[in-house]
VOGU-3710 file (C-alpha; in Angstrom, 3 decimals, decimal comma):
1> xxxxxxxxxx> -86,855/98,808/-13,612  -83,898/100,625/-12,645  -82,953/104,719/-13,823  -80,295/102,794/-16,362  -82,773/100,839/-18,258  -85,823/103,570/-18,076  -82,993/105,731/-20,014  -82,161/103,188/-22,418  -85,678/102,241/-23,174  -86,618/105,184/-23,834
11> xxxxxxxxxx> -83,465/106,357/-25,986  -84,509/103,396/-28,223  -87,937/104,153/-27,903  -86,922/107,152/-29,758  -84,930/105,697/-32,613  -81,748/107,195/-30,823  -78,037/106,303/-30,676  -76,219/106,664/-27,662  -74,401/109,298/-29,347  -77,111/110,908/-30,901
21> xxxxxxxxxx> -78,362/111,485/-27,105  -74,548/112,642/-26,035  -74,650/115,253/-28,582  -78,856/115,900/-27,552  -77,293/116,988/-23,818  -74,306/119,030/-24,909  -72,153/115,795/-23,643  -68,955/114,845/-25,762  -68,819/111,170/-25,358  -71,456/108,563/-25,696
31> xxxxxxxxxx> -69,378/107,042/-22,451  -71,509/108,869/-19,735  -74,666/107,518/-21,226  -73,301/103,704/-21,625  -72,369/104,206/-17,873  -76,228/105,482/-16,918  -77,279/103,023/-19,063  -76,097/99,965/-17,227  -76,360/102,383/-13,816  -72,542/102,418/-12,811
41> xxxxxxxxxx> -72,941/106,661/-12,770  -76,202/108,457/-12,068  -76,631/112,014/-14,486  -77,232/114,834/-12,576  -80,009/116,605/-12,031  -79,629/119,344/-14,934  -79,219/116,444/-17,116  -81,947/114,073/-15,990  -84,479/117,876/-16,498  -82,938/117,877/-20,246
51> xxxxxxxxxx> -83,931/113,649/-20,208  -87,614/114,517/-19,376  -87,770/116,911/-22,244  -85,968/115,043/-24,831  -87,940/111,946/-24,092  -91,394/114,047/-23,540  -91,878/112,947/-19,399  -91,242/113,537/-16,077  -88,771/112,382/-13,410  -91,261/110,114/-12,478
61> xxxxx> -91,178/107,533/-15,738  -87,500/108,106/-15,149  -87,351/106,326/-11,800  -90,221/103,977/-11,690  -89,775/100,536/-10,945
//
């Protein structure tokens, strides 16, 4: 499974919106995650450390296949 779809499973895993996790990461639009979501943009590595805490793993479950 790609970085994209490990995000959005496990936004929805957590009962969250899109923009429920923008405003989680201190982001103002919902765009950025729509675009990690469906991997056109990659978040950078400050954001994908506040994605292991939100979602309680490591940058490991983030990237596996």
């Amino acid at each position: 499974m790609s970085l994209g779809k490990n995000i959005k499973e496990l936004r929805k895993k957590e009962g969250l919106t899109q923009a429920e996790l923008a405003e989680m990461l201190g982001i103002n639009t919902n765009e950025s995650i729509s675009r990690w979501e469906n991997d056109l943009h990659r978040p950078s590595t400050k954001i994908l450390e506040k994605l292991t805490f939100i979602f309680n793993t490591d940058f490991n479950s983030l990237f596996r296949e």
